[in-house]
N, C-alpha and C positions, 0 to 999 in steps of 0.2 A: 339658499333661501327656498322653504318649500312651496306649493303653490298656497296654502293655508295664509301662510305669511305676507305672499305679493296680495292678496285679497280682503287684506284687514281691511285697507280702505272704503271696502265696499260695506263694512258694516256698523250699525251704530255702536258707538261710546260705550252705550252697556253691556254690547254683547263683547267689547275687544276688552274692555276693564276685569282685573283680577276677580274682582266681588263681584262682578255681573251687574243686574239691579239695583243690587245692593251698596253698591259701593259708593264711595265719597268724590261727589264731584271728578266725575272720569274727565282725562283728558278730548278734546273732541279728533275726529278722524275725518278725513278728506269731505267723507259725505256726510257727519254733521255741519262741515264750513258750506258745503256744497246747499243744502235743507236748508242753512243760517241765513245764508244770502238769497235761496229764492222765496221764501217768511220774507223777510225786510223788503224786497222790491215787491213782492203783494199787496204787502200791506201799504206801502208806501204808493200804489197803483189806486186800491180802494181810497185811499186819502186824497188823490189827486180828483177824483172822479167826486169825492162829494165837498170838495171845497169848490170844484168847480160849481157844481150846484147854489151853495150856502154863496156864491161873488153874488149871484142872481139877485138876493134878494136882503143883504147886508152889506152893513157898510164896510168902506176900508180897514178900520180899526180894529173892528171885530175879525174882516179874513186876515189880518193882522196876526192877534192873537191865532186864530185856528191855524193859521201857518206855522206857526210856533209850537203851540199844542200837539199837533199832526206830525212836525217833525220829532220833538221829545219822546210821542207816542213810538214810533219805527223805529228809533236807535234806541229804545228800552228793550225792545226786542232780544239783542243781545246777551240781555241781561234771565232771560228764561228760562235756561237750564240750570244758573245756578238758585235763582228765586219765583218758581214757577207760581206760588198761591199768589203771593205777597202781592207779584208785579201784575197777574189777572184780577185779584181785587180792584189796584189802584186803574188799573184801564178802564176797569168797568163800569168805576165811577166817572172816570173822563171822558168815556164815551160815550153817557148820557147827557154830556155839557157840550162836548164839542163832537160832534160828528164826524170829523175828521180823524179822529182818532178811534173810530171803530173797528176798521178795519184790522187795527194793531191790539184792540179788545177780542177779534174772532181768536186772532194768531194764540195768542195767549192761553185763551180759554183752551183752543185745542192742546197746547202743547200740558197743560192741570189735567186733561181728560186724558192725555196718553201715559201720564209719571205718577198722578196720586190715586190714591184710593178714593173707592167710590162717596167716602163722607167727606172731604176735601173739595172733590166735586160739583157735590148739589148743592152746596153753601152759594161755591163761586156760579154755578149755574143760576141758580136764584137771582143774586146779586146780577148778574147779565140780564135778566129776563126784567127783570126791575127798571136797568136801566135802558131798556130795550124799548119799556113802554113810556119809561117819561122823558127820553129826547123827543116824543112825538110832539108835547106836550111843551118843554122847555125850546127847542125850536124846529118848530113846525113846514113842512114843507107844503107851499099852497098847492103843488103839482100833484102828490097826494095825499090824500085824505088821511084822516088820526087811523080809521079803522086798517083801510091798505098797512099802513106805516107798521102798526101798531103786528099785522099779520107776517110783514113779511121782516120784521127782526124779532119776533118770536120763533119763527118758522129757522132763519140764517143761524141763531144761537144754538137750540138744538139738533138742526142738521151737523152745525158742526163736534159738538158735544158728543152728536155719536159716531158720527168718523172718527174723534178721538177713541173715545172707547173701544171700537173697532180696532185700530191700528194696536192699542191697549192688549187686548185682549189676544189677538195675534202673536204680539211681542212674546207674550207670557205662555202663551203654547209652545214658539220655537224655542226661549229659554228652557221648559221645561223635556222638551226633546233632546236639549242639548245635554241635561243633565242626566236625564235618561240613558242617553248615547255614552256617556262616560262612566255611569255607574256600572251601565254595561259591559265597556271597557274594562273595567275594574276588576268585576265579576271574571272576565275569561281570563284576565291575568291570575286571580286567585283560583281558578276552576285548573288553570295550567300548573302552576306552582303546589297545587295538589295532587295533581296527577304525576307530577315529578318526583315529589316527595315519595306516595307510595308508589312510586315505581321502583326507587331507589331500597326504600323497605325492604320489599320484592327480592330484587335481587341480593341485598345482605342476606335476608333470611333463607336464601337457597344456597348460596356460596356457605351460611354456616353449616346446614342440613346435608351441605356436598362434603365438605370440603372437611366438619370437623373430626367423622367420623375416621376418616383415612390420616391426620395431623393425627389422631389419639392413639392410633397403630402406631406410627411415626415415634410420636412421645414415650410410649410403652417401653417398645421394645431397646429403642435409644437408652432409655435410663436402664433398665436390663444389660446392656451391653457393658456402661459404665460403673455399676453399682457391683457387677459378675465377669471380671476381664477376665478372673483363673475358670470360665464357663469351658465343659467339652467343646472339641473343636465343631461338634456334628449340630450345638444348642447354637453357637455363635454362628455358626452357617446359618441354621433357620432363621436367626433373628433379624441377618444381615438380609436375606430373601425377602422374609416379610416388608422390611425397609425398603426396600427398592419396588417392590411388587406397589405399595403403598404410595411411594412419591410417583412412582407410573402414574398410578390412577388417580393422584389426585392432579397431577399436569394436565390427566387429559380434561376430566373437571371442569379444571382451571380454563383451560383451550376455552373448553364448550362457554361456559358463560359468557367470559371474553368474547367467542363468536356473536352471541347475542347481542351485546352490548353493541358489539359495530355495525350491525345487519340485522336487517327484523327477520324475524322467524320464518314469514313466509319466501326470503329470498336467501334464507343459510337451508331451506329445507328441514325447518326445525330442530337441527343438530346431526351432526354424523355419530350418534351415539344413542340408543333408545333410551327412553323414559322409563326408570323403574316400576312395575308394577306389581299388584299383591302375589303372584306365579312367580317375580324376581326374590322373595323373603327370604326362601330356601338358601339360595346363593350367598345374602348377607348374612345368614346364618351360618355357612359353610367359611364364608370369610373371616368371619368373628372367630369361628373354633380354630381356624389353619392359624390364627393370629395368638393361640394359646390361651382363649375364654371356656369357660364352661357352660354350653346354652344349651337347653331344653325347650323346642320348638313342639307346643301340642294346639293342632291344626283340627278345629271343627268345619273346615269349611271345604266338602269335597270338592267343587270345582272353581278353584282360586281367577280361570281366564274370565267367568260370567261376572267376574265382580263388574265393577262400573271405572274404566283406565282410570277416572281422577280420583274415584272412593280407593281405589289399590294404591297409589300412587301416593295417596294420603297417609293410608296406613303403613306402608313401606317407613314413608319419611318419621312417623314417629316411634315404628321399632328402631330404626337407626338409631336417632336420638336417643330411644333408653338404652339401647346395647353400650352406647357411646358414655351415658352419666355412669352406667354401673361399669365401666371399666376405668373412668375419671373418679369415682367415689366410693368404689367398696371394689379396689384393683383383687384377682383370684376368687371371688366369690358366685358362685354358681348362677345364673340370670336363665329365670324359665319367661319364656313367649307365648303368652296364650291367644290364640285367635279362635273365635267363633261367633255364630249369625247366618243369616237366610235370609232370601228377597222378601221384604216386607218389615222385617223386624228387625234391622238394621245389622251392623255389621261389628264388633267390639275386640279391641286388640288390648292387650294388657301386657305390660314387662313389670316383673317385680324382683329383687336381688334380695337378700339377707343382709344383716349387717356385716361391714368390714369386719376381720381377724385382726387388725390392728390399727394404730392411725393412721389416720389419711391426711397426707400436707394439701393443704388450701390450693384450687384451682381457681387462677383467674378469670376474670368472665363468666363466673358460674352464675346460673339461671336464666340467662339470654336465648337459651335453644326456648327452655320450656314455654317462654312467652311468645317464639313465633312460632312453637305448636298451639297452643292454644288460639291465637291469632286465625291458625290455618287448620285447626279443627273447626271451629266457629264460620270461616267463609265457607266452610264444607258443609255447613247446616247441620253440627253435629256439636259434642263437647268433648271436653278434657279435663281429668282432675288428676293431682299426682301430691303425693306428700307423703310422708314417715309409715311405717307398720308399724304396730305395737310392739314387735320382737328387734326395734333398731334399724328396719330394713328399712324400702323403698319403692313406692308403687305407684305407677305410670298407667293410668286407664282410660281408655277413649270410646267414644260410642259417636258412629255414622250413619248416616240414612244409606239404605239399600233399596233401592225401589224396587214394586215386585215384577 
């Protein structure tokens, strides 16, 4: 049981009830029995104090009756939280016949000031104040005067009326903090279950960015192998090299993300492997061609280290990508890389291939890269566009901010 739990009893009905305010006839808890009973002995106090009075100067019959009255009045009480107008009207009236039941008239009134709306209220306030001034009147107390009388249960009605509303008004604060409090709640669950989501994004879209270009090696050469078993011995060598050289690097890849995923970056030291940057392009160029591609690398950008680590690092990942579709989509076909740009004017990378020499059998998952390039051109504060040539080919263009 949590401490929330052992503490219900400390709270009213409405605040432990599913519906809050709102709900139907809540069960009561310790401390509305605990409120219940010290209402009824109050009021049953105030009763006693003014029939003592009313013996003084009436006859038996009548403290008779008021005894009677007095008692029906205090164990309607009872009855408050589930008919709170109904049972404050009819006291009101009775309290201005019999005196004795006034007291069980304040209880009342208060409990209409703390549960209804303010037009609910002033009805039954009224009706109190009504009947405030003509017990002065229906019977009279010679001890004092109509006017005292008349002052000081005008005065007891409304003091009490606004303690209700008081207590009212309070309630409806900490209900609304409470709701606060759990919207809020809600809120960092969904702010979490966000951040999880694209985290997860994240690392799919790097794991494809890592991991497809070295599978497409993989795949290549593979079906090469199978589709050319009568290959020289020296093409079947390179192609088994390339294979191995490729699942190497794609384990270690693998390693690295993996690392991340179990350890945060700052306590794996970011990777035992650097981050590709626009100075690495060359390299995936040289790997592309050792893999038997045809790439044409034409470089405007004399000094590749000033780029910006995460504008290189951007652009890296989405020549991989196009080197990766034009060897998935137009396999043997020549793939030129154009890079160029300067501080200020941004920085634009293009791959574009020709069409295939023959068909191409359908790639699963195809267009998944291009959308978390796009993705990651865009949080790069930059764009991406890529679609068809007029001559059948295929053209992959990116443009990044390069601050100066």
């Amino acid at each position: 049981m949590t401490r929330t739990d052992r503490q219900r009893w400390l709270l009213p009905s409405h605040l432990v009830a599913p519906g809050g305010a709102r709900a139907a006839r809540p069960r009561r808890t310790v401390r509305d029995w605990v409120v219940d009973t010290l209402v009824f002995l109050l009021a049953a106090f105030f009763g006693l104090v003014a029939l003592d009075t009313s013996a003084r100067y009436h006859s038996d019959p009548v403290n008779l009756m008021d005894q009677i009255a007095g008692a029906l009045a205090c164990c309607a009480l009872w009855l408050r939280r589930r008919w709170p107008v109904g049972l404050a009207a009819v006291l009101a009236v009775a309290g201005a016949l019999v005196p004795v039941a006034a007291g069980a008239m304040l209880a009342s009134l208060f409990s209409v000031a703390v549960r209804r709306p303010f037009r609910d209220v002033a009805w039954i306030v009224g009706l109190a104040l009504a009947g405030a001034v003509a017990t002065v009147f229906v019977r009279p107390d010679p001890e004092t005067g109509a006017a005292l009388g008349i002052v000081l249960g005008v005065a007891l009605t409304l003091l009490v009326t606004a303690w209700g509303m008081l207590v009212r008004a309070r309630r409806q604060l900490v209900e609304a903090l409470r709701e606060r409090a759990e919207r809020a709640e809600s809120e960092a669950e969904l702010r979490a279950a966000q951040a999880q989501r694209l985290a997860r994004e994240a690392i799919a879209r790097e794991m494809h960015d890592v991991l497809a270009h070295r599978l497409t090696l993989l795949s290549v050469h593979a079906g090469a192998l199978e589709f050319r078993p009568d290959a020289p011995p020296e093409q079947i060598a390179r192609a088994a090299g390339v294979i191995r050289d490729s699942a190497h690097d794609a384990l270690q890849d693998l390693r690295e993300i993996i690392g991340v995923l179990r350890a945060p970056e700052e306590e794996n030291g970011g990777g035992d492997r650097p981050q590709p940057t626009l100075a690495t392009l060359g390299a995936l160029v040289d790997e592309s061609r050792a893999a038997g591609m045809r790439v044409v690398l034409e470089s405007a950008v004399d000094d590749p280290g000033s780029v910006p680590a995460a504008t290189g690092r951007t652009v890296y990942r989405i020549a991989q990508e196009g080197l990766t579709n034009a060897r998935k989509h137009a396999p043997g076909a020549e793939v030129t890389v154009v890079l160029g740009g300067r501080p200020g004017d941004g920085l634009t990378v293009e791959v574009r291939n020709p069409a295939p020499g023959g068909p191409v059998p359908h790639v699963p998952g195809s267009g998944q890269g291009l959308i978390g390039l796009s993705e990651r051109a865009a949080l790069a504060g930059g764009r991406l566009d890529h679609g068809p040539t007029p001559g059948g080919g295929f053209a992959l263009t990116a443009w990044l901010p390069w601050p100066a």
